[in-house]
N, C-alpha and C positions, 0 to 999 in steps of 0.2 A: 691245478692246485699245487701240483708237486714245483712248477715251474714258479710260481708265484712264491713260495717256504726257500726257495733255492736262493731265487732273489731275495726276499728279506732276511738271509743268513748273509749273504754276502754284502749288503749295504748295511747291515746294521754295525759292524766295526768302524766304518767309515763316518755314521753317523755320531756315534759314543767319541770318535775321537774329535771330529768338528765340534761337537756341545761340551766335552771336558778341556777346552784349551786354557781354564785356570784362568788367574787374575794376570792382567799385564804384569811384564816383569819390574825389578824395581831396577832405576839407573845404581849403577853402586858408585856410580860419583856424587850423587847429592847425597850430605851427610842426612843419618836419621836419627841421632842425639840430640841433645842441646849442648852438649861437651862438643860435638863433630860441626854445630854450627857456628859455635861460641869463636871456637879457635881459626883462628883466622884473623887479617889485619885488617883494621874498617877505620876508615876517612869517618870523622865527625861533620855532621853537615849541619845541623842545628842545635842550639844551645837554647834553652828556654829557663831562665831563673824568678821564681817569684810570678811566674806568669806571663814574663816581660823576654820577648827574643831577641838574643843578643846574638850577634853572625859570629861563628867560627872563625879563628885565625887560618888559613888555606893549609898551613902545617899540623892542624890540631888533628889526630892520628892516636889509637889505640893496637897495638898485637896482642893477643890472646894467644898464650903458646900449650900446647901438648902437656908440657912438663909444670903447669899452673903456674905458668909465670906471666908476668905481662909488662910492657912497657907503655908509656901516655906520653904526649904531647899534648898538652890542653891548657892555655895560659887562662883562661875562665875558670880554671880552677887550679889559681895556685898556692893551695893549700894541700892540695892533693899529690901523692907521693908518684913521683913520676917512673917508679919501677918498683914492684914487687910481687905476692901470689896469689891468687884467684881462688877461689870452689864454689859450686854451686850447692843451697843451700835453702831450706824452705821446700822440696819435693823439685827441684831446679825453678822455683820461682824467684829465688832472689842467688845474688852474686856477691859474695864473701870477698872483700879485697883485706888483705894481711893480718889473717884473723879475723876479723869480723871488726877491723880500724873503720872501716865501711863498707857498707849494705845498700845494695842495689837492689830494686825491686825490677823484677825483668818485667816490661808491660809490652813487648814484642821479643820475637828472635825468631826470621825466618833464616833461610840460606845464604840470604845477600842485603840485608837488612834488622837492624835494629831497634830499638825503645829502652832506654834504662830509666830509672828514677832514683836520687839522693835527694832522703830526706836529713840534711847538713845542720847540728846541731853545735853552734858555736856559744861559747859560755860571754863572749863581748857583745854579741846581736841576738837577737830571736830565732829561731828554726828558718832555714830555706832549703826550700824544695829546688831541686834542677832536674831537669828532665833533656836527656843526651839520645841524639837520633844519629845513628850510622848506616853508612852504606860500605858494601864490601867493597876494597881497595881492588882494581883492575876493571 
């Protein structure tokens, strides 16, 4: 009996520590914000206006930088201000561009992929909807 108490004193450390090995670690390279996934430069890959898909120019390109600034390439929307600053807005469901000049509803944002939506209300036309899909640049 004694021999048996001996052995489950000394296996049971070994047991507590194999069953408490905690949750997988997390990568600290994948961002875990929507600020740490925002930023970043992402290729435009589909343009969708009015419901109707229109192919991206090969250059049409957005950065999202640190400092809330951003720079676009997007000839589909040249109305739209080809440099200024970002925040997230809505509990980070939507995206603020220069003040609230425009409002993007986020309908994805993983680590290397995106979904935005502008709902574009011009006083010459009726309201259109555009819906902008990126992929992260590299």
């Amino acid at each position: 009996m004694k021999k048996i108490i001996t052995l489950w004193l000394c296996l049971l450390p070994f047991l507590v520590a194999v069953d408490c090995g905690g949750e997988e670690p997390t990568d600290p390279s994948q961002p875990d914000t929507p600020e740490e996934r925002l930023v970043q430069n992402w290729n435009i890959t589909a343009v969708v206006i009015d419901g109707q898909s229109q192919t991206p120019s090969s250059q049409s390109n957005v950065g999202f930088n640190s400092d809330n600034s951003y720079n676009i390439t997007l000839p589909e929307l040249e109305f739209f201000p080809a440099s200024g600053t970002w925040e997230f807005t809505g509990g980070d469901t939507k995206i603020s561009i220069n003040d609230g000049q425009f409002v993007f509803d986020v309908i994805e944002l993983d680590e290397d992929s995106m979904i935005l939506e502008l709902n574009y209300e011009n006083f010459k036309s009726e309201p259109t909807v555009y819906q902008l899909t990126f992929l992260v640049v590299g």
